[in-house]
C-alpha positions as CSV (number, residue, x, y, z in Angstrom):
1,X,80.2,128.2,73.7
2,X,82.9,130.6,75.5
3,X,84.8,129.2,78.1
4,X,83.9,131.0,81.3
5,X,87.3,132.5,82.8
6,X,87.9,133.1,86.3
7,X,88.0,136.0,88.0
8,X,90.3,137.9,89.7
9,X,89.3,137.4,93.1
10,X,88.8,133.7,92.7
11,X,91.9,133.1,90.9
12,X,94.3,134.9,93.5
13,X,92.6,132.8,96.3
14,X,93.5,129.9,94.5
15,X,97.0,130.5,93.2
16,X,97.6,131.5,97.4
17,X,96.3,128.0,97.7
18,X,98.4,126.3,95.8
19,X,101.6,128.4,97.4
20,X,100.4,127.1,100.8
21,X,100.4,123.5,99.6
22,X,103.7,123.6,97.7
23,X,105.3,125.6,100.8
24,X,104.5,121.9,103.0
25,X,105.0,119.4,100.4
26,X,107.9,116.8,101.3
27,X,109.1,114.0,99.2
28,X,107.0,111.5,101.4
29,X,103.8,112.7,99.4
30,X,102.8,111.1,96.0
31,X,103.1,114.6,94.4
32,X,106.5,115.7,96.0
33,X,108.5,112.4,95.2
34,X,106.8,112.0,91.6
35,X,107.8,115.7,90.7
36,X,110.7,115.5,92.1
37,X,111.5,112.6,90.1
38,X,110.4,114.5,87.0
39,X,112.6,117.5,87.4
40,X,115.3,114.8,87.5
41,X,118.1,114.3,84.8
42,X,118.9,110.4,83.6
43,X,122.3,110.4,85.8
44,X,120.3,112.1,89.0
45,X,117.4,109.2,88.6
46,X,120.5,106.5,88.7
47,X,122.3,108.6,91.7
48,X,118.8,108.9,93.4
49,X,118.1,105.5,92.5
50,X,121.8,104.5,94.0
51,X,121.3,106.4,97.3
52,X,117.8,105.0,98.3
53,X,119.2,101.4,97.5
54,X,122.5,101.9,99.5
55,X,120.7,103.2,102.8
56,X,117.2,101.4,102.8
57,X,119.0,98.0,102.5
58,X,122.2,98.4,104.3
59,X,124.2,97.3,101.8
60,X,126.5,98.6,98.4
61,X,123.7,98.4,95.8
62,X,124.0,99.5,91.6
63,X,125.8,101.3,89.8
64,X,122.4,101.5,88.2
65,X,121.2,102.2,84.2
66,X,118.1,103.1,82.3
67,X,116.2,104.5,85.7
68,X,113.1,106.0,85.0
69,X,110.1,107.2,86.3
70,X,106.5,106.1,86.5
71,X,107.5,103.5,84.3
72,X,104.2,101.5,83.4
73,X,104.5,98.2,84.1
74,X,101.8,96.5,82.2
75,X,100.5,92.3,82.5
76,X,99.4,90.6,79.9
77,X,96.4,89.4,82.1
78,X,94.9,93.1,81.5
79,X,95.1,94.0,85.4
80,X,95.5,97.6,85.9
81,X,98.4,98.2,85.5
82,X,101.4,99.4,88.1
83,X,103.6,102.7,87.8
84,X,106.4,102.8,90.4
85,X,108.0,106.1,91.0
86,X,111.4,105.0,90.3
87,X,112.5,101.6,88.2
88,X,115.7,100.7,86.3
89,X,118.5,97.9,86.4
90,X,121.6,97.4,88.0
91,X,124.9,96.1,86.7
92,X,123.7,92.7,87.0
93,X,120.8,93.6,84.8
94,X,118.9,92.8,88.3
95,X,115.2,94.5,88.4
96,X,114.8,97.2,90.9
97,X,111.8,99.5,91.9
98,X,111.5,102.6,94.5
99,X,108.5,104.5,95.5
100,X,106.0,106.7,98.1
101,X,103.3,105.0,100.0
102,X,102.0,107.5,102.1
103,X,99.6,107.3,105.5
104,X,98.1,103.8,104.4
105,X,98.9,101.1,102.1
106,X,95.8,99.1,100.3
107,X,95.1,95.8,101.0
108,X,96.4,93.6,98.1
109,X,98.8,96.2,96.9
110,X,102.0,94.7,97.7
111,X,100.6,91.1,96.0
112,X,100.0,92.9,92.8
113,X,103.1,95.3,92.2
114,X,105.6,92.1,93.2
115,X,103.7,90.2,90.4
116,X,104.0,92.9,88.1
117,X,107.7,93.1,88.9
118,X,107.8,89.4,88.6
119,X,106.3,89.2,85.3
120,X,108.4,91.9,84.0
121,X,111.9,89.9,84.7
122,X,110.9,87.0,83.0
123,X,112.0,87.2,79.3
124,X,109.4,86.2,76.9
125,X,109.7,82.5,75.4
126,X,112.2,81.9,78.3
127,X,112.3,78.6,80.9
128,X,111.0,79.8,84.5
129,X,114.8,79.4,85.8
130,X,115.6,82.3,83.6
131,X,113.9,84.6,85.6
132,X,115.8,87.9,87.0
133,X,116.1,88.7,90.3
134,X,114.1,91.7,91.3
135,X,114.1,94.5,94.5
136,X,111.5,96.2,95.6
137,X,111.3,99.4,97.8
138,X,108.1,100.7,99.8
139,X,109.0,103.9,101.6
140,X,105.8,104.8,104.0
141,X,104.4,105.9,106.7
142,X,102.1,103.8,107.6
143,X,101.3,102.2,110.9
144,X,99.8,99.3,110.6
145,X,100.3,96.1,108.2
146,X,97.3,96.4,105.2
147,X,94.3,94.8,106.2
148,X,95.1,94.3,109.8
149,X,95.8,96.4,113.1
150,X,98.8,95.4,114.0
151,X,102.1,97.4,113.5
152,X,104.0,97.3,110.2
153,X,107.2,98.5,111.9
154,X,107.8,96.2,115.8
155,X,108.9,98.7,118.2
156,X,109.6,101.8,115.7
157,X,111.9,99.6,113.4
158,X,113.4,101.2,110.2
159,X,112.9,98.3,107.9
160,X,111.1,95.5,107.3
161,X,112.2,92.5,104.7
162,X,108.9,90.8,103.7
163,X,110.2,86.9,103.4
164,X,108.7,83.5,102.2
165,X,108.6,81.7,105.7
166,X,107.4,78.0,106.9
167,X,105.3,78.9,109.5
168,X,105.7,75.6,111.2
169,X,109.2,75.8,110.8
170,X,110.6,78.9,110.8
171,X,112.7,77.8,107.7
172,X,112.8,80.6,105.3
173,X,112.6,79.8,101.4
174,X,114.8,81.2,98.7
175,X,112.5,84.4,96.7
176,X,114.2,85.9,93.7
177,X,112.3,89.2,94.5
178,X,113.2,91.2,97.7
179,X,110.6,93.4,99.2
180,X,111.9,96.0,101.7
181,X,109.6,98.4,103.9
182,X,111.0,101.5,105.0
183,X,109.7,103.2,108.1
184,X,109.2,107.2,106.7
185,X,108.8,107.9,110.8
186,X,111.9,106.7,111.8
187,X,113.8,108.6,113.8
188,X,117.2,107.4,114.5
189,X,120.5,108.6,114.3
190,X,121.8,107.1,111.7
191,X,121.9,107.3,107.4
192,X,118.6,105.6,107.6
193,X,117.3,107.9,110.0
194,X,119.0,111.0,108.4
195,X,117.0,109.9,104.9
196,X,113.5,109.7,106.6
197,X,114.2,112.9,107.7
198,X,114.8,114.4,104.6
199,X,111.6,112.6,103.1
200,X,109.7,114.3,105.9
201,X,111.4,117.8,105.6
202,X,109.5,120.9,104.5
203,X,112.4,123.4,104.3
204,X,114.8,122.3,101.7
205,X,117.5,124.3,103.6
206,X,117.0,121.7,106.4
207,X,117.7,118.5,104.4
208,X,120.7,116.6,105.1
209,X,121.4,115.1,101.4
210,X,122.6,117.2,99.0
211,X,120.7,115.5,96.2
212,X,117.4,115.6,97.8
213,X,118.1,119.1,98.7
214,X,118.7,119.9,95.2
215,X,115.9,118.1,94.0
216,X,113.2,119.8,96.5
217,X,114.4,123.3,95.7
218,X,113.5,122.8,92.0
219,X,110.1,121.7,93.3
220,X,109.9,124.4,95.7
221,X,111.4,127.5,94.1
222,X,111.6,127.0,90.2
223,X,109.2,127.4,87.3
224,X,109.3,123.9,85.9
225,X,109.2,122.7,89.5
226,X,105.2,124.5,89.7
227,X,104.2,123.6,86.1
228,X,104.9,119.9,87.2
229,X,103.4,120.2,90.4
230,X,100.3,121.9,88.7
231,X,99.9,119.1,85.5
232,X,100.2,116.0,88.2
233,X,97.7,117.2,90.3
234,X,95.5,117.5,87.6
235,X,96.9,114.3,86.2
236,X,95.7,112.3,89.8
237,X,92.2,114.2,89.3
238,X,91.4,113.0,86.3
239,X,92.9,109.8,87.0
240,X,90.5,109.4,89.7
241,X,87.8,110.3,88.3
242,X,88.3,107.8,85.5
243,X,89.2,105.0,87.5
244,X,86.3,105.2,89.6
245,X,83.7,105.3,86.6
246,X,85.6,102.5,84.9
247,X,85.9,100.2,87.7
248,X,81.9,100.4,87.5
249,X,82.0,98.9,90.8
250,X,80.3,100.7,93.7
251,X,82.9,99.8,95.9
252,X,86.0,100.5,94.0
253,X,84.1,104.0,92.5
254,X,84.0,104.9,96.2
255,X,87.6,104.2,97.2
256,X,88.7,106.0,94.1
257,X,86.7,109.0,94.6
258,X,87.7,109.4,98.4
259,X,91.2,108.9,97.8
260,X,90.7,111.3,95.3
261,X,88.7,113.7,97.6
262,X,91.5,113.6,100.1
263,X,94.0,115.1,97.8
264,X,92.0,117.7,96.6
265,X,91.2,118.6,100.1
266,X,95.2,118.5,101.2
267,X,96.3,121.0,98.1
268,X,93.4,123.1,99.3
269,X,91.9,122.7,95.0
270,X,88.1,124.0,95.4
271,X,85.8,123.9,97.8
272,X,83.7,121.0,99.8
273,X,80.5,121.8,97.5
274,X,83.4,121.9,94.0
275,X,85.1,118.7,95.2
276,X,81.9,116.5,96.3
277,X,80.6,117.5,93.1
278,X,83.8,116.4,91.2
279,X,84.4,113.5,92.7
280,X,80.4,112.0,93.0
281,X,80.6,111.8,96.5
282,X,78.2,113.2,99.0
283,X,78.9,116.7,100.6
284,X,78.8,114.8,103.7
285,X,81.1,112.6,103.0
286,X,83.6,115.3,102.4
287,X,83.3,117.2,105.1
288,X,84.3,113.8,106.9
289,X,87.1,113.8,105.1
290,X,87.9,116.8,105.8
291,X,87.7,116.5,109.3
292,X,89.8,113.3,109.3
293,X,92.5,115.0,107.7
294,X,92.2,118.2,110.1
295,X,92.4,115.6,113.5
């Protein structure tokens, strides 16, 4: 059977689209960090690695080695498996891992990525003391702590370290694997404040950082930077779709197919009737979305 092309008034409408959504993406989106990361050489991934280390924890970090991107980290347990945006070592062969958590993080997804970084520093065959101390970098803008109303970041705060505390105590208990939460809304004036910026900039033009500004005009303004941007959006599609009908859970097929929903709706890809369709959900239920994401 021929595959049915599009025409050219449907194809224009979409390819304006797509413009529109490239012209606002910023690094704090899934799809703006990952391509950015992509269009990267091996000696940016270490500098980029080097530069969100050295601001988000307030300290001289790397130099860093073998950084790369959506590494898959993968448990022998068979749990899905965890991707951060950026991972590689420093000079002490320490374990570190950057990446996007935008609007919201999931309930349970901090647990699982720090035992998938866990897992990953201990050497096969090797005694538990042998395990390598690990780092691990949330950049978000979310508001409240996962699974709870309350706020993630007291009174606007740029970071928070996520510790192993007696509650009864206060006394707080030596973890090989440091989690830092970095506040995307921050506002302040200083190197932390100047980097949430740039992860919330639009206009290259207007970004502080030379290497982020580099990084979003090949996004923004080359042909490599559209091609990537075009393949990962159709990478996450598909990826939702078969997540949701392999989870085979009713629950998790819905979370899947909203989340995927919502993407599709923010890069303006098809319309409510195309992406309900798509995705299995009700037409209802994306208009809702839809209306969430306009309020």
């Amino acid at each position: 059977m021929p595959v049915k092309k599009r025409s050219d008034h449907e194809v224009e409408p979409f390819k304006q689209k797509l413009e529109e959504y490239r012209r606002k993406l910023t690094l704090k989106t899934d799809v703006g960090f990952r391509v950015a990361g992509r269009l990267c050489s091996g000696p940016e991934l270490e500098q980029l690695m080097n530069l969100l280390a050295d601001v988000i924890t307030g300290r001289k970090t790397g130099p860093f080695h073998d950084v790369q991107t959506q590494k898959d980290l993968i448990t022998v347990t068979g749990a899905k498996s965890v991707e951060p945006d950026l991972f590689g070592n420093d000079e002490e062969d320490g374990i570190w891992c950057a990446e996007v958590q935008n609007e919201s993080i999931e309930a349970g997804r901090i647990e699982v990525e720090r035992v998938h970084l866990v897992l990953n520093g201990l050497p096969g065959g090797k005694p538990y003391s042998c395990l390598k101390k690990s780092h691990m970098i949330w950049m978000t803008d979310a508001i409240h702590i996962p699974g709870t109303g309350r706020p993630l970041f007291p009174d606007g705060q740029p970071v928070v370290r996520l510790e192993t505390v007696d509650s009864a105590t206060g006394r707080r208990f030596p973890d090989r694997t440091e989690v830092i939460l970095f506040n995307l809304r921050y506002k302040g004036n200083s190197k932390r404040g100047d980097l949430a910026h740039d992860f919330r900039e639009t206009d290259p033009k207007k970004m502080k950082n030379p290497l982020l500004r580099e990084l979003m005009q090949r996004v923004k303004y080359t042909e490599k930077g559209e091609m990537e941007m075009c393949e990962l959006t159709r990478q996450i599609f598909q990826d939702g779709k078969t997540e949701g009908l392999q989870e085979g859970i009713q629950k998790g097929e819905i979370r899947s197919s909203r989340k995927t929903a919502e993407q599709l709706l923010q890069m303006g890809i098809g319309s409510l009737q195309q992406i309900a369709k798509a995705t299995r959900l009700s037409l209802s239920e994306v208009q809702k979305l839809q209306a969430k994401l306009n309020a």
